[in-house]
C-alpha positions as CSV (number, residue, x, y, z in Angstrom):
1,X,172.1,197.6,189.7
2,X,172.4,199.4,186.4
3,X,173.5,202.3,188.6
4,X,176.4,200.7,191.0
5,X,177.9,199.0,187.0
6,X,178.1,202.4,185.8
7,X,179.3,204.0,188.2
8,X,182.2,201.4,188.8
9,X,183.0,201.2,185.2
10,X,184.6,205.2,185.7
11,X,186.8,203.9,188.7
12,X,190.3,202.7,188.8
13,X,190.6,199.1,189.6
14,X,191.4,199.8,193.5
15,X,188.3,202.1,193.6
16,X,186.5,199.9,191.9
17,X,187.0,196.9,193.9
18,X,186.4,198.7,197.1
19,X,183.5,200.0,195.9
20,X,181.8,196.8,194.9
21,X,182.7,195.3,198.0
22,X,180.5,197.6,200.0
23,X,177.6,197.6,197.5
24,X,174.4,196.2,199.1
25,X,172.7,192.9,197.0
26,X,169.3,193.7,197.0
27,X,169.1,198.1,196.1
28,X,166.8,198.8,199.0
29,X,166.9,202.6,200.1
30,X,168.0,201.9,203.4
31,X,170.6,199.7,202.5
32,X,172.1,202.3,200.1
33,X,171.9,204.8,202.5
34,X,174.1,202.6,205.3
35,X,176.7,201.7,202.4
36,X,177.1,205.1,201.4
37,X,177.8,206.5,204.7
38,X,179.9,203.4,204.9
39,X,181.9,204.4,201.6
40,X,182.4,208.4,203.2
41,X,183.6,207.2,205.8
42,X,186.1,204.9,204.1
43,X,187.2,207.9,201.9
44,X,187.7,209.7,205.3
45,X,190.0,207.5,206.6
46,X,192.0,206.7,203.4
47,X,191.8,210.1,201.0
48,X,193.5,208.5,198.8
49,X,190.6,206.5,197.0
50,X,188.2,210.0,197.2
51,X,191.3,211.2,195.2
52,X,191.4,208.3,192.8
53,X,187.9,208.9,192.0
54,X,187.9,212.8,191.6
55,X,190.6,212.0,188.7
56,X,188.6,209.2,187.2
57,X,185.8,211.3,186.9
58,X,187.6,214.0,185.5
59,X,188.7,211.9,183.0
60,X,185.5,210.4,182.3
61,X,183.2,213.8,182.3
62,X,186.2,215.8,180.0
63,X,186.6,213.3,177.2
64,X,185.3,214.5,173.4
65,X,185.9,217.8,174.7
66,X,186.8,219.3,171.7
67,X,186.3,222.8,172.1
68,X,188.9,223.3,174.6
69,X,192.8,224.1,173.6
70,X,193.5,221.5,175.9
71,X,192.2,218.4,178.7
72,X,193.6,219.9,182.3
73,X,192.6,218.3,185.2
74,X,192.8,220.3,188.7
75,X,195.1,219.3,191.0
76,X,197.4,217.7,187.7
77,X,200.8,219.0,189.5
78,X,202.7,217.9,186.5
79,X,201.0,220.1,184.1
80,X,202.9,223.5,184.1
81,X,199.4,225.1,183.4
82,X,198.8,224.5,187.3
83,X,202.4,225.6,187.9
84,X,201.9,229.7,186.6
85,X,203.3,231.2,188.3
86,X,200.5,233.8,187.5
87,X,197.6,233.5,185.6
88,X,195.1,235.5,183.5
89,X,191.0,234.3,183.1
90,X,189.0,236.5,180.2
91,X,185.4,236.4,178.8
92,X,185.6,236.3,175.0
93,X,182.6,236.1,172.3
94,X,181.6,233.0,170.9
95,X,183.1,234.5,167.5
96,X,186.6,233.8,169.3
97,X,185.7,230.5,168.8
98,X,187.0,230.8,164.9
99,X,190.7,231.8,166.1
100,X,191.1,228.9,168.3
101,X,192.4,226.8,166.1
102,X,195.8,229.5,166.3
103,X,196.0,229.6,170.1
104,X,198.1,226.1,170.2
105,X,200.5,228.3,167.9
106,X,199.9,231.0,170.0
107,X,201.0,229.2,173.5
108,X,204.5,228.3,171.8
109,X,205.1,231.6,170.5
110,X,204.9,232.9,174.0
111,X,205.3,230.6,176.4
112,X,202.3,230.2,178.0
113,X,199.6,227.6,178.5
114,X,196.1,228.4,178.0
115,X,192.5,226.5,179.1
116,X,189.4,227.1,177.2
117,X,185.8,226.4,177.8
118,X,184.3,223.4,177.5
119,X,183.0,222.1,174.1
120,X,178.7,223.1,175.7
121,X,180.0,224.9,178.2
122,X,179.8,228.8,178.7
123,X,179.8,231.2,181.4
124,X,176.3,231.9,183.1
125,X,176.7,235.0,185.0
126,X,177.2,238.0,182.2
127,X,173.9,238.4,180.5
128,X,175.3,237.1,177.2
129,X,176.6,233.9,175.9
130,X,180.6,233.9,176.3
131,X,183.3,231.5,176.9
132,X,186.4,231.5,179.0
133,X,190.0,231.4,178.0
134,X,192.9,231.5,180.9
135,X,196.4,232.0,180.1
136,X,199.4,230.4,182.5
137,X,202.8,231.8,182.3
138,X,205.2,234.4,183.5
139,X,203.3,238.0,183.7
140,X,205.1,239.3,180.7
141,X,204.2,236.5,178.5
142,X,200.8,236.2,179.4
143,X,200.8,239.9,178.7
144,X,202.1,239.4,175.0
145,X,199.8,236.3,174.5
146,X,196.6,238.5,175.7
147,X,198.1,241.9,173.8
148,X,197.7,239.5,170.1
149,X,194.3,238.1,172.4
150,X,192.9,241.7,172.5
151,X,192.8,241.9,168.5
152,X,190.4,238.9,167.8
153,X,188.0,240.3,170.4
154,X,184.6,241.2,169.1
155,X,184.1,244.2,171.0
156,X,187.3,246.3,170.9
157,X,186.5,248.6,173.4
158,X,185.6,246.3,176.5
159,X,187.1,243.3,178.2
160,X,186.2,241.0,181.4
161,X,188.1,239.5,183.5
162,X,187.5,237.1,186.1
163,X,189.3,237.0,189.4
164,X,188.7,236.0,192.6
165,X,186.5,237.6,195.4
166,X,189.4,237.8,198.3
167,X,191.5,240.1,195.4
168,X,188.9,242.3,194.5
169,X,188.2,243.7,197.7
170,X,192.4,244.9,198.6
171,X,191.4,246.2,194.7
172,X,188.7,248.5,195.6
173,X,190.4,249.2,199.2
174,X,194.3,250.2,197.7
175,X,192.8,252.4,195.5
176,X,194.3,250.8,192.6
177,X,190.9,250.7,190.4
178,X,190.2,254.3,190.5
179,X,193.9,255.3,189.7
180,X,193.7,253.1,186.8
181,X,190.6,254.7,185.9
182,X,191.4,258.0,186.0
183,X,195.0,257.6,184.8
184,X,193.6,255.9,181.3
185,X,190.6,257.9,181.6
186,X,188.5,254.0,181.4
187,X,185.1,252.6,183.3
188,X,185.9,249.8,185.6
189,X,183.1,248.0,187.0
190,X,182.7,245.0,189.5
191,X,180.1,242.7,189.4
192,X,180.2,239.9,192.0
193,X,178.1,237.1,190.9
194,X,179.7,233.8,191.9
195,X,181.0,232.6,195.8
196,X,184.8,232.2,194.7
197,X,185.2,234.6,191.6
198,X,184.2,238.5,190.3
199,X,183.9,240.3,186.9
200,X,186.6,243.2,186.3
201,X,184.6,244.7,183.2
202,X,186.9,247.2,181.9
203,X,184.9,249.3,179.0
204,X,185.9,252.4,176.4
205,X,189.3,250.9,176.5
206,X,192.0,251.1,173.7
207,X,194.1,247.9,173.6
208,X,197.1,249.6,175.3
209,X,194.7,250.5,178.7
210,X,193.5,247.0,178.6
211,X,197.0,245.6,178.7
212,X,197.6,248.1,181.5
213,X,194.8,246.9,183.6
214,X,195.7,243.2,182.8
215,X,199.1,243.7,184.1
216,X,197.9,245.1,187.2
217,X,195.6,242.5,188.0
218,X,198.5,239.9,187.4
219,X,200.6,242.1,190.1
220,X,198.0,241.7,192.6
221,X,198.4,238.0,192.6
222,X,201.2,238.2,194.7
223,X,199.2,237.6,198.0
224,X,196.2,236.0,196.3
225,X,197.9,232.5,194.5
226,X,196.1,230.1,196.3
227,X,192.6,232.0,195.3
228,X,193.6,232.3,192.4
229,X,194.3,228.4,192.1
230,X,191.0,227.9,192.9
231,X,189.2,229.4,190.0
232,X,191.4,228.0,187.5
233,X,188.7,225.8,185.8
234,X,186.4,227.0,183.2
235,X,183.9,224.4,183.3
236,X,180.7,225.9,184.7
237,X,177.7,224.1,183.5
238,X,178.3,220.6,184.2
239,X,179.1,217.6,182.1
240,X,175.8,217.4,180.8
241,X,176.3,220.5,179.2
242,X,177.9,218.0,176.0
243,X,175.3,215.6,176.2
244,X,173.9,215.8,171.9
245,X,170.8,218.1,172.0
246,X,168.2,218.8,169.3
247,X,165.6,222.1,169.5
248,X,162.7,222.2,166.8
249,X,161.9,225.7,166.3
250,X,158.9,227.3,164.0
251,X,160.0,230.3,162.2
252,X,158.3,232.6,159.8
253,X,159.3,233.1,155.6
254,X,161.1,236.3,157.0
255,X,162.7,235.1,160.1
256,X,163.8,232.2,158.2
257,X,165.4,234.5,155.6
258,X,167.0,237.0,158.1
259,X,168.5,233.9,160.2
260,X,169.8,232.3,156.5
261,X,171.6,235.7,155.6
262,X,172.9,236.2,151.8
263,X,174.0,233.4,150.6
264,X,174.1,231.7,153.8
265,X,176.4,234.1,155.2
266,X,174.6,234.9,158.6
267,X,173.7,230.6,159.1
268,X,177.4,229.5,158.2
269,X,179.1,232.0,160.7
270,X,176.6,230.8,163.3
271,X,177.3,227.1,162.7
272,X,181.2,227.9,162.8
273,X,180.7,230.2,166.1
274,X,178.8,228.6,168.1
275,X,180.1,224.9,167.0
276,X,175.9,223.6,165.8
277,X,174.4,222.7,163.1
278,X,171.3,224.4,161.6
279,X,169.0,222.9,159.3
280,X,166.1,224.5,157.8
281,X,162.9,222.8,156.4
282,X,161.1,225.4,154.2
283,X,157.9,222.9,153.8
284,X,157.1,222.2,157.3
285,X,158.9,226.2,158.4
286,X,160.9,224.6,161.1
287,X,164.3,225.2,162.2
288,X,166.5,222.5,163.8
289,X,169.0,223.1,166.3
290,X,171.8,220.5,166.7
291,X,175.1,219.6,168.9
292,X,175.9,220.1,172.3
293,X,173.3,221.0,174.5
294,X,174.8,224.0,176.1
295,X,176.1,225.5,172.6
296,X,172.4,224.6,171.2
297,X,170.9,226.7,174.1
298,X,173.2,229.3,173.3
299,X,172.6,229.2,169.4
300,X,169.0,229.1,169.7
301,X,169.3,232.5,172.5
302,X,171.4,234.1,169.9
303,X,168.7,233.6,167.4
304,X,165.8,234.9,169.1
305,X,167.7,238.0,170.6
306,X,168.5,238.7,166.4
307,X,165.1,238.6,165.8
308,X,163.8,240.7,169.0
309,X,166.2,243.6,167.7
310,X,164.9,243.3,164.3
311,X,161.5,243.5,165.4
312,X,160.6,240.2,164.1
313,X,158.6,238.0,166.5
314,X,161.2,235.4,168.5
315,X,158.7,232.5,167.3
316,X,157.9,228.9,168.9
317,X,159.8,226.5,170.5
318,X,157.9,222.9,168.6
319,X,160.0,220.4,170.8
320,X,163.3,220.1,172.7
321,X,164.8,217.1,172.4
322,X,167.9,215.7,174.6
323,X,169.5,212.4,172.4
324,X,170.8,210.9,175.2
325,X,167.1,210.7,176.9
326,X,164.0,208.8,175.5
327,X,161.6,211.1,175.5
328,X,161.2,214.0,174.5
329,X,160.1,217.0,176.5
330,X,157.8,219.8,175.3
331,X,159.2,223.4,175.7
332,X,157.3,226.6,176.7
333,X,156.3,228.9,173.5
334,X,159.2,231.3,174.0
């Protein structure tokens, strides 16, 4: 079946062979339910080959991803990213986006390694399109690499971090958060919104408190390394999340106008932040959308938020269109 060739053209050859070996002729139901019990069980007795295909996979759903600083895989022991010994996970605006191109700079300078987002991919849980950047290094250079972070950060005054749940609650418990707190006269908030990883929001902050909350964060990982390990990647959408999108959107003379800015100044810093492209057809007053689907969803959220805080009506939604499907799916008038 078309399903069972592409499937076993993302395995190593081993895999691969093993694989088609157990793969029924004729694709009845039954018989692909009793070959893939079959296959667990295979990959119970030799972990190996469930290993073999977690890394082709990887390799398979993280290639063109050109919005990251750089392709890590989990588990990649030769990779000092995975080594630390400490690490340090941050929500960023999308307007980071324009300073990436320093951070391979900015991982010699100090010695540390650093993971972004996905090109599509964002973080789900805050309320407002961000990305993820984690540093990997010893606690005083990930501390300089995140002080000359703190600059390029859209708000100045607030930061999150992401850690994991098993270290948040010793936080809360030691007493740590409200020392901090009261010591740098700073709001700390927790938000708990994923299984295996918190927020640390830390707001009406200068630069020097967040550096100080930073490092203690990186101090607690002293009996939290393994959990920490575990919440290393920053891919939270899925692969499909880079599949090529298109979203047709009808706006009004002024909406069109506020989104086009002076002289293209508003469009052009959305095209460079949020990695799309926006075309607008004055004749027919639509608005097209295009590039990764998560980054289109974002762009398109980002637009009708501008226009809900202007005043200006968010619009309709004409057609959403994923490339890598045939048809095309109507969407809901926003």
């Amino acid at each position: 079946s078309s399903f069972s060739c592409n499937l076993c053209s993302l395995l190593p050859g081993s895999v691969t062979g093993a694989l088609a070996s157990m793969m029924p002729r004729q694709a009845t139901p039954s018989r692909w339910l009793a070959h893939a019990i079959l296959f667990l069980m295979a990959g119970l007795v030799c972990p190996d080959m469930f290993a073999s295909l977690n890394l082709a996979f990887s390799a398979a759903s993280t290639s063109g991803t050109s919005g990251s600083v750089a392709v890590r895989h989990r588990g990649a022991s030769e990779d000092p990213y995975f080594k630390g010994p400490k690490w340090l996970k941050v929500l960023h605006e999308p307007s980071y986006m324009t300073a990436f191109s320093e951070l391979p700079k900015l991982e010699n300078a100090t010695d540390t390694r650093f993971m972004s987002s996905y090109k599509g991919d964002w973080f789900p849980h805050d309320g407002r399109c961000k990305k993820v950047i984690s540093m990997a290094g010893h606690p005083s250079n990930i501390l300089q690499a995140f002080s000359r972070m703190v600059g390029n950060l859209t708000d100045k005054n607030t930061v999150t971090f992401l850690v994991p749940r098993s270290m948040a609650g010793p936080l809360v418990a030691s007493g740590k958060l409200a020392e901090m707190q009261n010591k740098l006269d700073i709001g700390i908030l927790l938000s708990r919104d994923r299984i295996t990883e918190m927020r640390v929001i830390v707001f009406n902050a200068t630069s020097k408190a967040m550096h100080a909350v930073a490092g203690m964060l990186l101090a607690a990982q002293k009996d939290h390394s393994d959990s920490m390990k575990r919440i290393l990647g920053t891919r939270y959408l899925g692969p499909n999340a880079n599949i090529d999108a298109e979203i047709f959107c009808k706006l009004t003379d002024t909406q069109a106008a506020q989104l086009i800015g002076k002289g293209g100044s508003t469009v052009a810093r959305m095209q460079k932040e949020y990695q799309v492209h926006l075309d607008w057809d004055g004749v027919s007053n639509l608005l097209k959308i295009t590039g990764a689907m998560g980054d289109v969803h974002a762009a398109h959220e980002r637009i009708l938020l501008s226009f809900a805080r202007s005043g200006q009506h968010a619009g309709k939604v004409v057609q959403q269109i994923s490339i890598a499907s045939t048809a095309a799916s109507r969407a809901r008038e926003e």
